[in-house]
C-alpha positions as CSV (number, residue, x, y, z in Angstrom):
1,X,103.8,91.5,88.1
2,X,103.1,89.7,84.5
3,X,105.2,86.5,84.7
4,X,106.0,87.3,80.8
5,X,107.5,90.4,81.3
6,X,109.3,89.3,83.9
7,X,110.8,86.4,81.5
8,X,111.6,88.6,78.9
9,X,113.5,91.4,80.9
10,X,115.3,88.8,82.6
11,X,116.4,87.5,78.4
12,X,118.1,90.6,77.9
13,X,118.5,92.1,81.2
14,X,122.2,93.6,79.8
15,X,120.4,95.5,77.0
16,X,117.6,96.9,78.6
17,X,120.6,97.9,81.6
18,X,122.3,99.7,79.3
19,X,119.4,101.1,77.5
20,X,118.0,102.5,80.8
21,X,121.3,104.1,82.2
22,X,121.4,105.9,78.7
23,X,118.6,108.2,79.9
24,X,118.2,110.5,82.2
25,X,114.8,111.4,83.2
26,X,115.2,114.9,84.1
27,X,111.3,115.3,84.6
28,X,111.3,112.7,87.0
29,X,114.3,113.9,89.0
30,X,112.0,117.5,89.1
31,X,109.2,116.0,90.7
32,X,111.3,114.0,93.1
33,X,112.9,117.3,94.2
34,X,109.7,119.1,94.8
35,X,107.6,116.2,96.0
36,X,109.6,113.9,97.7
37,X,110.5,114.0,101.5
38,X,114.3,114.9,101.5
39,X,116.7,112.5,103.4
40,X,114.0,110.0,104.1
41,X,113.8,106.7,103.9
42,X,113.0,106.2,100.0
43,X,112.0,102.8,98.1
44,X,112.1,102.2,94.3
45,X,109.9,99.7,93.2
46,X,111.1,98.5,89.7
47,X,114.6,99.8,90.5
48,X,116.1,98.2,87.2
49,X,119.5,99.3,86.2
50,X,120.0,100.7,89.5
51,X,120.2,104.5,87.6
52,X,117.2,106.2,89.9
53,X,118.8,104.2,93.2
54,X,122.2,105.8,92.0
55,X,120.2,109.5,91.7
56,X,118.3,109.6,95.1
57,X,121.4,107.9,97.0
58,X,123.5,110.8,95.5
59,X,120.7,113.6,96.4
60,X,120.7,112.3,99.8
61,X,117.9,109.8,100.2
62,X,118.2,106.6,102.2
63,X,117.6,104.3,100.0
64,X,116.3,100.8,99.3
65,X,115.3,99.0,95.9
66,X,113.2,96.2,94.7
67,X,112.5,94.1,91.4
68,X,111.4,90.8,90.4
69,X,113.9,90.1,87.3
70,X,116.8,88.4,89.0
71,X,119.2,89.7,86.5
72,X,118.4,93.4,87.6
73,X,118.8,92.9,91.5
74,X,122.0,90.8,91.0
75,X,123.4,94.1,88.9
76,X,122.0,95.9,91.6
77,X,123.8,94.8,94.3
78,X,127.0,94.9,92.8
79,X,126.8,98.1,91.4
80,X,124.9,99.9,94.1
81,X,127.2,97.8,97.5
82,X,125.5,98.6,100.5
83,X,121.8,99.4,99.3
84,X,119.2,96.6,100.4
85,X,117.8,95.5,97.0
86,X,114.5,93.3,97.4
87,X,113.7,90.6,94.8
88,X,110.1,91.0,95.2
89,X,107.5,91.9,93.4
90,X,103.7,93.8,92.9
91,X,101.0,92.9,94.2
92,X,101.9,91.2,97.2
93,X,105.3,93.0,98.3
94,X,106.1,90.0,100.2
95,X,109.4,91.3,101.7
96,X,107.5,94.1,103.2
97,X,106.4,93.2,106.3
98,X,106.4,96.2,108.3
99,X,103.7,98.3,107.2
100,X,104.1,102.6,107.1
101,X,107.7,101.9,106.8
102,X,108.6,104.5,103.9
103,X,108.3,108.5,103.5
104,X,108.8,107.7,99.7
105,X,107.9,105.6,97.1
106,X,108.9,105.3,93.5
107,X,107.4,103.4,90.9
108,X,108.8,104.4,87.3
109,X,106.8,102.7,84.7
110,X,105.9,99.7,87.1
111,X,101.9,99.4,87.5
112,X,101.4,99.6,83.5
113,X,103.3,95.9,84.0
114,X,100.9,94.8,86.5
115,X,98.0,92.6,85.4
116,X,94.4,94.1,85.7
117,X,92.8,91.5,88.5
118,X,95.9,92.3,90.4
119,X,95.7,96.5,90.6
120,X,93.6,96.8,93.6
121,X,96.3,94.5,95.7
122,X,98.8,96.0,94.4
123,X,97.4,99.9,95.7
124,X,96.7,98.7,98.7
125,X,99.9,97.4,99.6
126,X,101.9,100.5,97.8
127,X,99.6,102.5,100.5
128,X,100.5,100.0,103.3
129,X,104.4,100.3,103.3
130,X,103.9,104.4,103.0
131,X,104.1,106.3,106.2
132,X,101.6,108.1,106.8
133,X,101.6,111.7,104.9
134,X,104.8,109.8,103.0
135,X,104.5,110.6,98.9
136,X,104.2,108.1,95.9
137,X,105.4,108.8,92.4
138,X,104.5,106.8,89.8
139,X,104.4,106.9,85.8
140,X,102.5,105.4,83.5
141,X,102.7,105.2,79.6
142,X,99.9,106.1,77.4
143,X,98.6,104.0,74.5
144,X,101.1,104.3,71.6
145,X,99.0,106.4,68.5
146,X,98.5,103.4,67.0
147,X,97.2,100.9,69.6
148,X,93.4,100.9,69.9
149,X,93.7,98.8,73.6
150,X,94.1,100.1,76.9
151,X,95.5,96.6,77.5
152,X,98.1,95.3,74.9
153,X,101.5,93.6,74.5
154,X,104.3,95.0,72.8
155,X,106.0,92.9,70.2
156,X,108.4,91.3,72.5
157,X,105.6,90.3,74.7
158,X,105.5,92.9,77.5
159,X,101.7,93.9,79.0
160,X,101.2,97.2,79.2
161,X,98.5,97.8,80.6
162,X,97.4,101.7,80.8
163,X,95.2,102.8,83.8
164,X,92.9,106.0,82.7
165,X,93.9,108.8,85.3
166,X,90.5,109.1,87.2
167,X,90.3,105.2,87.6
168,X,93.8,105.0,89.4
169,X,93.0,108.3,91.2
170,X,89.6,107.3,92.7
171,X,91.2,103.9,94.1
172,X,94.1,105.3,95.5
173,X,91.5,108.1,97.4
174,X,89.3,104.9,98.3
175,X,92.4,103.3,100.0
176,X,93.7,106.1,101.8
177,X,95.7,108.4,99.4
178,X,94.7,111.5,97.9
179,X,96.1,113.2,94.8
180,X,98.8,116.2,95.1
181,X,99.4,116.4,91.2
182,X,98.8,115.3,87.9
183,X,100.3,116.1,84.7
184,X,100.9,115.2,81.2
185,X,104.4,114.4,79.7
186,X,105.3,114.3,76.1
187,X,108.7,112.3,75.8
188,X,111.0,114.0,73.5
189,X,113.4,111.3,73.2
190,X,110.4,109.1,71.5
191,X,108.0,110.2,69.1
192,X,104.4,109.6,70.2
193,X,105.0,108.3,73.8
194,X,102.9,110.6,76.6
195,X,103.6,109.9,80.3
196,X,101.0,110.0,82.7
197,X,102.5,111.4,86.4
198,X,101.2,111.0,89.1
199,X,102.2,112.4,92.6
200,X,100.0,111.3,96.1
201,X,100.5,111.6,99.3
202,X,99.3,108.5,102.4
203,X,96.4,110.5,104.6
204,X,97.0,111.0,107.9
205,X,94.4,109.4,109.6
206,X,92.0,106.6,109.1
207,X,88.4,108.2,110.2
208,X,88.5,111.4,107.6
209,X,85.3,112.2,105.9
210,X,86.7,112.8,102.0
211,X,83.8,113.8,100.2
212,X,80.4,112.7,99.3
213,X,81.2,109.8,96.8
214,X,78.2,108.4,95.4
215,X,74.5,108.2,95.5
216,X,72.5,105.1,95.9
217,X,69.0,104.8,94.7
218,X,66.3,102.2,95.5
219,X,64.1,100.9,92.7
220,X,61.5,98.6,92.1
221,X,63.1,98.7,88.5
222,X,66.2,98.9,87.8
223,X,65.7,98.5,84.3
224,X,63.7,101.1,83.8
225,X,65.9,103.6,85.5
226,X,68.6,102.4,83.0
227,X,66.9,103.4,80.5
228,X,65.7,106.8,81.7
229,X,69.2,107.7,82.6
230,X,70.8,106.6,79.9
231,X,68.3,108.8,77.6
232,X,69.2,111.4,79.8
233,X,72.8,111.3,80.4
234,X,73.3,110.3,76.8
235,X,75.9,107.3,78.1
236,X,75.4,103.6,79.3
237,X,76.0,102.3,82.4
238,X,79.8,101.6,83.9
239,X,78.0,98.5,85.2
240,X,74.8,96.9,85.2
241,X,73.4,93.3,86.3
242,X,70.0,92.5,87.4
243,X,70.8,93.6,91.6
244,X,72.5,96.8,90.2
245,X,73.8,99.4,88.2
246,X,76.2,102.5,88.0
247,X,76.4,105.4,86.2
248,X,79.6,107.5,86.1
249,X,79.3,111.2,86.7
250,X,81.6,113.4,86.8
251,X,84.1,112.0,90.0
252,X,81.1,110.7,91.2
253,X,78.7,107.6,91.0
254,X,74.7,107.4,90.8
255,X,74.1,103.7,91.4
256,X,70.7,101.7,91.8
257,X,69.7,98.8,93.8
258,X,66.5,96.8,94.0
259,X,63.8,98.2,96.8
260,X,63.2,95.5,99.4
261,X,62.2,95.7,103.4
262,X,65.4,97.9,104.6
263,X,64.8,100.6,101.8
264,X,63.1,104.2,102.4
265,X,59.2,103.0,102.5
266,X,60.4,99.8,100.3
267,X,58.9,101.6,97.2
268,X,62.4,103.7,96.4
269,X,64.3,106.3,97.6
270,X,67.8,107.3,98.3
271,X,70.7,107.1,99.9
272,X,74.2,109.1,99.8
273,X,77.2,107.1,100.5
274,X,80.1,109.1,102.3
275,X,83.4,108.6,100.8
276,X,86.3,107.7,103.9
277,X,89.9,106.8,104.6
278,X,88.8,103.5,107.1
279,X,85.2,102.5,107.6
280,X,85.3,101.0,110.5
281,X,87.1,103.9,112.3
282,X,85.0,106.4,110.7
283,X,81.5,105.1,111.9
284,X,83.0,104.4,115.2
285,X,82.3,107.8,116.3
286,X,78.6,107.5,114.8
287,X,77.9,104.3,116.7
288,X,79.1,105.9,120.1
289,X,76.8,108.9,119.7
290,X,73.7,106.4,119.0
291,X,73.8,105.7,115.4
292,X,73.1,102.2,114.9
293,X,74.3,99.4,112.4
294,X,71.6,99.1,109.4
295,X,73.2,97.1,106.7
296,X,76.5,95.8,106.8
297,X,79.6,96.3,106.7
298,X,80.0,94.6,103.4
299,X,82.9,93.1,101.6
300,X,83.3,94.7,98.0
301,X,87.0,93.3,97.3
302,X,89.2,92.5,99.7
303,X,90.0,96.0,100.5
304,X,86.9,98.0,100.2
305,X,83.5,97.8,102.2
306,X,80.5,100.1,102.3
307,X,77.8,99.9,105.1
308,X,74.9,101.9,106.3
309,X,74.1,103.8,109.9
310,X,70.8,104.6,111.1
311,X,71.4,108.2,113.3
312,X,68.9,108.6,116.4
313,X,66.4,110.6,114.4
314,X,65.8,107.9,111.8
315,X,68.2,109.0,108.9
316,X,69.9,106.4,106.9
317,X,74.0,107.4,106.1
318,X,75.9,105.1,104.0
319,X,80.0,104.9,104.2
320,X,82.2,103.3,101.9
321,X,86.1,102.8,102.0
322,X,89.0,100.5,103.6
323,X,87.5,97.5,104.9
324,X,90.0,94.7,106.1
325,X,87.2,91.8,106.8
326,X,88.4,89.7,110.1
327,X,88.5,86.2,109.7
């Protein structure tokens, strides 16, 4: 988490106490109903003034908390006697070392506090503690009216840092969650604040098929086909260096990559790249029916890897999801 929010919640941890045990946030408590596992083991990541601990503790949840402000797990423990309350922190969850440990997760206005560089780690590991077919609720503010930035900080020096819907949903898909809801929520209590909700639920199992996720064309320029596509999608690029380039469409990617030996007829072609829950698991079966490696895998981030087959009749497949590179 920001080290600077951190510091400044911990400045006036009694006012922003008191500030958060003055509301109730009934749309909140709604969703847990109708989302959350009942009686299950529950953790609350940003647990605060202790007020949501207090809620799902009274409806019947085991509960256990964590936050990083000192101030806010010292009032913790004395007002909630009994609960385990972590001082730990996004993106490494430290404390959690037993991995599908919860059925739920809570995260009230926590990842727009977390730093850009560190939201990958900190999805993974959110995933990692949730059992599987356990559910994750999180919030996250929208810009204010009057802030330009996704990325800003608030007078007092918070980050907020607000995560556009179908960014945050395709990484939690590409590290093994998938979406059960989605909504919109004007605050009344503040004029001009909208609350992005967001329910998922941990998958299953690790070698799911999810859906065809992107398609990945050879080129002998790469630059050109930039500049077709752009005059034809009438947008530029996500990304674009001289060894590739993406274009956004729809919940979908059409991405480009230089021709070279491996590549249909090395003059250009293409291949489709299988979205699942676990690469190595999911090509498993592949590779025991004949397929064969072709490229790969390949690192991405420290969490995500794509990589190629070659079936028995000659047909290239790519794959790309949760990749865990052994050292």
């Amino acid at each position: 988490m920001d080290k600077q929010t951190i510091e400044r919640y911990q400045q006036d941890a009694h006012v922003f106490i008191d500030n958060y045990k003055s509301v109730k946030p009934r749309r909140v408590y709604e969703l847990i109903a109708t989302f959350f596992h009942p009686k299950e083991l529950t953790l609350d990541i940003g647990c605060a003034s202790g007020r949501d601990l207090a809620y799902l503790s009274g409806s019947g949840f085991i509960v256990e908390g964590m936050d990083p402000v000192p101030a806010f797990v010292e009032h913790c423990r004395h007002f909630l006697e009994g609960v385990p309350i972590y001082q730990d922190a996004l993106p490494g969850l430290e404390s959690q070392t037993t991995d599908n440990k919860f059925s739920n997760l809570l995260l009230c206005a926590v990842l727009m506090h977390i730093p850009q560089e560190h939201l990958h780690e900190s999805v993974f590991n959110i995933i990692r503690i949730t059992r599987p077919g356990g559910r994750i609720f999180l919030s996250i503010r929208k810009p204010r009216p009057d802030h330009t930035d996704d990325l800003i900080r608030e007078h007092d020096e918070r980050l907020y840092n607000y995560i556009k819907p179908k960014i945050l949903i395709q990484l939690f898909e590409q590290l093994g969650a998938r979406l059960k809801f989605h909504e919109e929520q004007i605050e009344s209590a503040r004029s001009g604040i909208i609350w992005d909700n967001f329910v998922f639920e941990k998958n299953l199992s690790d070698n799911k098929i999810l859906k065809l996720n992107s398609q990945l064309v050879f080129t002998k320029d790469i630059k050109k086909c930039v500049e077709f596509y752009q005059s034809v999608l009438g947008y530029p690029p996500i990304e674009q260096d001289e060894f590739f380039a993406s274009f956004q469409i729809g919940d979908s990617f059409l991405n480009f990559h230089p021709a070279d030996e491996k590549s249909p007829t090395s003059t250009g072609g293409s291949i489709g790249y299988w979205l699942v829950e676990d690469l190595l698991n999911a090509i498993e079966p592949f590779l025991k029916k004949g397929a064969a490696l072709y490229r790969g895998p390949l690192s991405i981030n420290d969490y995500f890897g794509i990589c190629q087959l070659i079936d028995p009749m000659g047909h290239v497949i790519g794959f790309e999801g949760k990749y865990l590179k052994k050292v």
